[in-house]
C-alpha positions in Angstrom: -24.0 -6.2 58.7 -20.9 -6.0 56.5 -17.8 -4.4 57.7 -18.4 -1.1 55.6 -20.9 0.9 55.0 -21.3 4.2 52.2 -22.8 7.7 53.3 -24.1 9.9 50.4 -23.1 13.1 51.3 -25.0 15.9 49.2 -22.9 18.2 50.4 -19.7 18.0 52.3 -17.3 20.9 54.0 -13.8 20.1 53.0 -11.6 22.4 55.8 -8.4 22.2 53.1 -10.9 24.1 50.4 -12.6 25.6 52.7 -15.9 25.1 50.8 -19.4 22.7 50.8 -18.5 19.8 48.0 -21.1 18.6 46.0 -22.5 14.7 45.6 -19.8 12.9 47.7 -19.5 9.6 48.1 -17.9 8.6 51.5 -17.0 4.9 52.4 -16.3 3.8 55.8 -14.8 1.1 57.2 -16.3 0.3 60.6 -13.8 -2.5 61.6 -11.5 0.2 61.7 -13.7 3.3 62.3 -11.4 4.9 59.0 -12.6 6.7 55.6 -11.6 4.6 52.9 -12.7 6.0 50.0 -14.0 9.6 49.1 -15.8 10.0 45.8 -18.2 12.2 44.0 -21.6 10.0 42.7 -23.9 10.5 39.5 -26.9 9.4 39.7 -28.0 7.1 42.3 -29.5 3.3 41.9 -32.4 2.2 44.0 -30.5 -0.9 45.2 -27.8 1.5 46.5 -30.6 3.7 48.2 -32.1 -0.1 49.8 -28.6 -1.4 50.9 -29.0 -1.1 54.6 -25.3 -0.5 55.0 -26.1 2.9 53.2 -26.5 6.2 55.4 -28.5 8.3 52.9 -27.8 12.1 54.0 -28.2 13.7 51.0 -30.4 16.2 53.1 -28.4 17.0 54.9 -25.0 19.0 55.4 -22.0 16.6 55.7 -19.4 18.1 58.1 -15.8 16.4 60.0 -16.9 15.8 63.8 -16.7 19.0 65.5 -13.2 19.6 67.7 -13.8 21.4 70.9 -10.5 22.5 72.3 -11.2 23.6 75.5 -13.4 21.9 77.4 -13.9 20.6 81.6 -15.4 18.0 81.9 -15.1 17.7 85.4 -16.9 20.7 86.1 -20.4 21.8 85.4 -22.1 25.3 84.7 -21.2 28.2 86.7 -24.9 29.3 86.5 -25.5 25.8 88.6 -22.7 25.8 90.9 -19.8 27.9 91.8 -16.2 26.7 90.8 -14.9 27.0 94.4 -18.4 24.7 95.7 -17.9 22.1 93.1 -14.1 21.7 93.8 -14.8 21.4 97.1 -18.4 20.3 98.3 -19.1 17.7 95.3 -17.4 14.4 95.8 -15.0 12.9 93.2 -18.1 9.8 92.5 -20.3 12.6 92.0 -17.9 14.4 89.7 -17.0 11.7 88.1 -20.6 10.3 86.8 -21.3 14.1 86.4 -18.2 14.1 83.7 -19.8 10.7 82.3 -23.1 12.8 81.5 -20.8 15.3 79.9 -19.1 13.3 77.6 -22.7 11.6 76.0 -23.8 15.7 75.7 -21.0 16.6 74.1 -20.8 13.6 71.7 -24.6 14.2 70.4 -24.0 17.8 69.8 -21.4 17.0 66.9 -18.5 17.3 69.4 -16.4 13.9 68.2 -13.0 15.0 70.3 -12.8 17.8 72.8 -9.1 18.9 75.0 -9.9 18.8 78.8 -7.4 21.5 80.2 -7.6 20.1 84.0 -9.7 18.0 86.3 -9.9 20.9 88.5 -9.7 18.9 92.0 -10.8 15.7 90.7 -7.2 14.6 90.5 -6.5 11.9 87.7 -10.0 10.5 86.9 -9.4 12.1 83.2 -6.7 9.6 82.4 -9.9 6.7 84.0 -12.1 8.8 81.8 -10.1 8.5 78.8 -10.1 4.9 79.3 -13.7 4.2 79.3 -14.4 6.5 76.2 -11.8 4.7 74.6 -11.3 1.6 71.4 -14.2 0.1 69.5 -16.3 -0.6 72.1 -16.3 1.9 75.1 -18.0 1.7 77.9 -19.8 5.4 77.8 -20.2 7.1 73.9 -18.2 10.7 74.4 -15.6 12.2 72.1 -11.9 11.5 71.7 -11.0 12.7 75.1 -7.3 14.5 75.0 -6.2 15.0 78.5 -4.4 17.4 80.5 -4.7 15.9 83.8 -4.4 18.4 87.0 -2.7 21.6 85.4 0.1 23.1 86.7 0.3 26.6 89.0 2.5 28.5 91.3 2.3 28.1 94.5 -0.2 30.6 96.2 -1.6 31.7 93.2 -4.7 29.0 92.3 -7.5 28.3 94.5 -9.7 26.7 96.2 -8.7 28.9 99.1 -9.1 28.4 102.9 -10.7 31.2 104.7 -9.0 29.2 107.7 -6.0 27.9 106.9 -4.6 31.2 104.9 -1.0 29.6 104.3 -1.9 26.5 103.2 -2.6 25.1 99.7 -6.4 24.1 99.0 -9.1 23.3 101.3 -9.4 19.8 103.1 -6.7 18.8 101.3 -8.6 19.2 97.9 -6.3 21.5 95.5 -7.4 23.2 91.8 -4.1 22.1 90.3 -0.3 21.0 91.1 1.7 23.7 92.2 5.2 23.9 90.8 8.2 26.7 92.0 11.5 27.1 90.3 12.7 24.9 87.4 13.5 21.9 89.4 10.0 21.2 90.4 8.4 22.6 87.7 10.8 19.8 85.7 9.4 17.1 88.0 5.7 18.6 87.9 5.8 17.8 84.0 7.5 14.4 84.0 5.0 13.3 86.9 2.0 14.1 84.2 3.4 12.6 81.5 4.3 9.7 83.2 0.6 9.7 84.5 -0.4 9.3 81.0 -1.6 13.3 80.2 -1.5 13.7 76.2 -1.1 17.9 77.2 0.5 19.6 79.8 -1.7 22.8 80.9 0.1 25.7 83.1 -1.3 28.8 84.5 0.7 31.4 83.0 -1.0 34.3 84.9 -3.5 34.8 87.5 -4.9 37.0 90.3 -2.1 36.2 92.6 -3.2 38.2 95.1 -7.4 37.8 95.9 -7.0 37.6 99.2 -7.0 41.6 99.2 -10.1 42.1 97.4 -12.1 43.0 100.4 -9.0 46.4 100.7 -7.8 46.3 97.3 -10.6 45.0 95.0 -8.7 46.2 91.7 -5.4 45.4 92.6 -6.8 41.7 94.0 -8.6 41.0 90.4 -5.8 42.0 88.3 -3.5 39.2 86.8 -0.3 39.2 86.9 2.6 36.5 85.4 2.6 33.2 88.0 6.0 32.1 86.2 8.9 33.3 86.0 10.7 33.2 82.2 13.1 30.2 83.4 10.4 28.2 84.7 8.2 28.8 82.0 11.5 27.7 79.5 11.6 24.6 81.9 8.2 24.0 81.9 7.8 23.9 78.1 10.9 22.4 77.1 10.6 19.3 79.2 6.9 18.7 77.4 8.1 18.9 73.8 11.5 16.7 75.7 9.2 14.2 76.0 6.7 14.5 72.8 3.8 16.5 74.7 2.2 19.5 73.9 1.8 22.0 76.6 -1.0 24.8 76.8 -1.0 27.9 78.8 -3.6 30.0 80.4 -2.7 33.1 79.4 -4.5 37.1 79.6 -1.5 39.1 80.3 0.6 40.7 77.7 4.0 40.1 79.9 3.3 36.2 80.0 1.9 35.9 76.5 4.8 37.7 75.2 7.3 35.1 77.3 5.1 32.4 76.1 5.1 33.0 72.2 8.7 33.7 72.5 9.6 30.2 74.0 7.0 27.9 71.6 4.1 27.2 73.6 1.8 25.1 71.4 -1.4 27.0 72.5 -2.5 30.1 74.3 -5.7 30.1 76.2 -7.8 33.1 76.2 -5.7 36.0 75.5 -7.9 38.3 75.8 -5.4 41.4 76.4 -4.0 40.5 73.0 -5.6 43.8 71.1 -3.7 46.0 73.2 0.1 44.6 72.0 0.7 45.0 68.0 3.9 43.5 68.9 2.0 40.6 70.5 -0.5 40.0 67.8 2.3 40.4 64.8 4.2 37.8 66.9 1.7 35.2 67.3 1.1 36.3 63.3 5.0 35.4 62.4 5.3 32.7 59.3 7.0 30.9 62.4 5.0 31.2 65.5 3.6 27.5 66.0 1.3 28.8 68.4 -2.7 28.2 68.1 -4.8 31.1 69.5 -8.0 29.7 71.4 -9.9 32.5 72.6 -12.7 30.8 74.6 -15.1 33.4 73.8 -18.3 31.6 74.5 -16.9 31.6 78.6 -16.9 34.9 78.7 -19.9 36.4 76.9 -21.9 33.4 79.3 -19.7 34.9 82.1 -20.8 38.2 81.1 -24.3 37.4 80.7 -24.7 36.3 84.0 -23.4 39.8 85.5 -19.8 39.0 85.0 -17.3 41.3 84.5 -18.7 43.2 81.0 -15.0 44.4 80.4 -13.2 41.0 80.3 -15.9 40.2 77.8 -15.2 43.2 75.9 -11.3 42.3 76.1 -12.0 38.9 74.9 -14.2 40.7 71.8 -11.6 43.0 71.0 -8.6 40.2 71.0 -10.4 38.0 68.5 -11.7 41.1 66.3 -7.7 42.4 66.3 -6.7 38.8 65.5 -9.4 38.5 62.3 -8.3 42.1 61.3 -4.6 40.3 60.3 -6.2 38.5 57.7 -8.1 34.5 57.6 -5.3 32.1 57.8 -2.5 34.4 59.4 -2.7 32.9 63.0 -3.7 29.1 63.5 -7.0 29.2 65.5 -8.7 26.3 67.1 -12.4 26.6 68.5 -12.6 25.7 72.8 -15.0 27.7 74.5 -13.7 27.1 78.1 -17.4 24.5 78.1 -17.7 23.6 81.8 -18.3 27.7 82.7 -21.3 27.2 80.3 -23.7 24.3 79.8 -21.7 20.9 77.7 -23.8 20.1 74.8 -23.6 23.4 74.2 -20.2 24.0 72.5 -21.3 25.3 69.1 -22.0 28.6 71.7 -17.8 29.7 70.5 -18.1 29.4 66.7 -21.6 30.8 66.7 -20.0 33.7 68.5 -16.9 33.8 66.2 -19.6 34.2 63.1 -21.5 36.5 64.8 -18.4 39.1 65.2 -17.5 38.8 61.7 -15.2 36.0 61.1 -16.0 33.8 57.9 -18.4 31.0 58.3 -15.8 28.5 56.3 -13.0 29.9 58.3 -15.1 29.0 61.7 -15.6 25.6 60.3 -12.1 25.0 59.9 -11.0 25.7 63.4 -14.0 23.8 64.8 -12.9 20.8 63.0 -9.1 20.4 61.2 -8.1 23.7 62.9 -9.0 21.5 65.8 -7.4 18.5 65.3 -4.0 20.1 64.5 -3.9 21.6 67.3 -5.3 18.5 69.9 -3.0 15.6 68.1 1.1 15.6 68.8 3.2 15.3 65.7 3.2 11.8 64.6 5.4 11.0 61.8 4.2 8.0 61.0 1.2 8.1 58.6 -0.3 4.9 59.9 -0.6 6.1 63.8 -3.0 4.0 65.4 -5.1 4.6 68.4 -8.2 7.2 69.6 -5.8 9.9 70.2 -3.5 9.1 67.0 -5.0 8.6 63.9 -5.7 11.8 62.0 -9.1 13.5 62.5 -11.0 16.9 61.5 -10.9 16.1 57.8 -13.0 13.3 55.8 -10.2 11.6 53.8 -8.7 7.8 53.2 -7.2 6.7 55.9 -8.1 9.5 58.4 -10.7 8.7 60.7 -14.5 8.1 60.3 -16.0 11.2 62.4 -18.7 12.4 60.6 -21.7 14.8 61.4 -24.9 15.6 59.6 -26.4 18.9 60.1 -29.8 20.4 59.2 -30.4 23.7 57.9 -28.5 26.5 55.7 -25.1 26.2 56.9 -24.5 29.6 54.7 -27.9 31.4 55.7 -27.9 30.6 59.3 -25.1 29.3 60.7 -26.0 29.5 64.5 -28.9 27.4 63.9 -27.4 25.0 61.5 -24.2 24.0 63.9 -26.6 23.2 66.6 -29.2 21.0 64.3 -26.9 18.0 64.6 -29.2 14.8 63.6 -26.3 12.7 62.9 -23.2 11.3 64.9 -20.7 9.1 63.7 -17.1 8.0 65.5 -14.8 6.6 64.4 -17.1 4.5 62.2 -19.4 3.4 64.7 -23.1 5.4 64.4 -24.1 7.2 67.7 -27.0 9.4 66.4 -29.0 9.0 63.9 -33.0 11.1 62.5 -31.3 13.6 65.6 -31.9 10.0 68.0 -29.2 8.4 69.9 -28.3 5.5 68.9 -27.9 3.0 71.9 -24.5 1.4 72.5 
């Protein structure tokens, strides 16, 4: 087998022109898992078409590996399990080769890197995780895995909670996420990540702070309020882009998105009472906002499905159909549906939804892919980053790296249908599916 092979793309999304190009030519180097050459053929000779280091997909559309931005690998489907009976009645082994399945489902649905926002419980076996889907040779096949390791709260305001123990943090000893109060610790919460080895630092912006009152005060126990105050969320940010990490916030609330676009957090998670501020939505619209809007649709319409809250849904709705009213391109979006509430290997679920209430299929394919990967990678000046989590992704160009996905079907006719046909998986220049079979490591 010779260290490169050639795919013949016969048609191939570019996210920059936002468009299917015809007759491409894409050479791969698979020492280094990078593109190094994109061209457009003529017509094609039969020894090309019998070389066995050519991928013919000329039936195919040609696509950058899918990004999914917000994902849990750690947890499983809501529909299965409960949160709070995972976090606390599954064991860390069982979690653990539970994540393992996660990551081969997600890489044979098209999914080539994926953000987990928190281990919820499982403490740091993301950064082990990370590790074993790692280099040329991993140990499991799964995306690039960007991590965010145990998520940071405010004290009282996360779960799991003890129906026992009423002033004390988790259950058994087993906690949802680190808990952080006043800038001091919320300082030392961020360094101990980083120096962990989290590429993102996620925080709990708001939350129902006060459940324990639902069985007297049911509305007042589900509403969310801000978890931070605006000096500890200044303290909490700060000290990740101090130390060249990006930090993402769980956000609803239009108090703690408003704090949180105002002090440069690099992505907001959910925001699903964003409709209801136009000073909100024109400041996360500002030429200089740096924030990228994930709005995790797909967990709420599943949540909503299964006899969820239908208004949280229709909040979530709203927030993305305000956002698309502003205009394509006027606030970065990336494409995370919150996978873990729904069913991994699922994924395509958010930009199937974002098509569905009327956002442009080209536009959806750019935040599932470069939309993506600007969002997931830190600012790296130096063109020749190496490494799973360094080299440039979401785009099939020289140099960047070798993720590539074939998909069957119209991707213009039906694009639901057509992001889930995925019959071919390549990372980083190594093939992992291949005729819609995986390909054994």
């Amino acid at each position: 087998m010779k260290m490169t092979c050639r795919i013949l793309a016969g048609q191939l999304f570019d996210p920059y022109l936002l468009r299917l190009v015809p007759n491409q030519l894409i050479t791969v180097s698979r020492n280094i898992g990078l593109v190094l050459d994109v061209s457009t053929f003529g017509p094609i000779s039969e020894m090309l078409l019998d070389d066995p280091d050519t991928i013919d997909l000329r039936h195919l559309t040609v696509v950058p590996g899918f990004v999914d931005a917000h994902v849990h690998f750690f947890l499983h489907s809501y529909a299965e399990t409960s949160w709070a009976d995972q976090v606390t009645k599954e064991s860390l082994a069982e979690r653990t080769v539970r994540a393992t399945v996660h990551a081969r489902k997600t890489l044979m649905a098209g999914y080539t890197s994926v953000r987990d926002l928190g281990t919820e419980g499982a403490e740091d076996a993301d950064i082990a995780l990370r590790q074993c889907l790692s280099g040329p040779n991993p140990i499991i096949p799964g995306p690039r895995y960007f991590t965010a390791n145990r998520a940071i709260v405010s004290t009282g305001s996360y779960g799991p909670k003890s129906s026992i123990h009423l002033n004390k943090e988790g259950v058994e000893g087993v906690v949802g996420a680190e808990a952080a109060d006043g800038p001091a610790e919320c300082i030392r919460a961020v360094r101990r990540q980083i120096g962990a080895g989290a590429d993102w630092i996620k925080i709990y912006a708001d939350y129902p702070v006060r459940s324990r009152m639902a069985a007297v005060a049911p509305r007042l126990a589900g509403r969310a309020t801000s978890t931070f105050t605006r000096d500890e969320l200044k303290a909490l940010i700060d000290t990740a882009h101090h130390h060249g990490a990006k930090i993402a916030a769980h956000a609803k609330t239009v108090p703690a998105i408003t704090d949180l676009l105002a002090l440069g957090v690099d992505s907001l998670e959910h925001g699903s009472d964003l409709h209801t501020s136009p000073e909100a939505l024109r400041a996360l619209a500002a030429p200089g906002c740096r924030t990228v809007y994930v709005p995790t649709l797909a967990a709420y319409d599943a949540l909503a499905r299964r006899g969820g809250d239908p208004a949280a849904w229709a909040a979530a709705k709203a927030s993305f159909e305000a956002v698309l009213a502003l205009g394509p391109g006027r606030v970065a979006l990336a494409c995370g549906g919150d996978t873990g509430v729904f069913p991994h290997g699922e994924n395509a679920r958010e930009m199937a939804l974002m098509v569905r209430l009327g956002a442009p299929w080209t536009w959806v394919l750019r935040w599932g892919t470069l939309g993506g990967a600007e969002c997931l990678r830190a600012p790296d000046p130096d063109a020749e980053a190496e490494g799973d989590n360094a080299v440039r992704f979401g785009c099939l160009r020289p140099g960047w790296a070798a993720d590539i996905v074939g998909l069957d079907g119209d991707i213009a006719g039906d694009f639901a249908t057509t992001v889930r046909r995925v019959e071919f998986v390549m990372k980083g220049g190594r093939v992992y599916k291949q005729d819609g079979k995986e390909v054994p490591l």
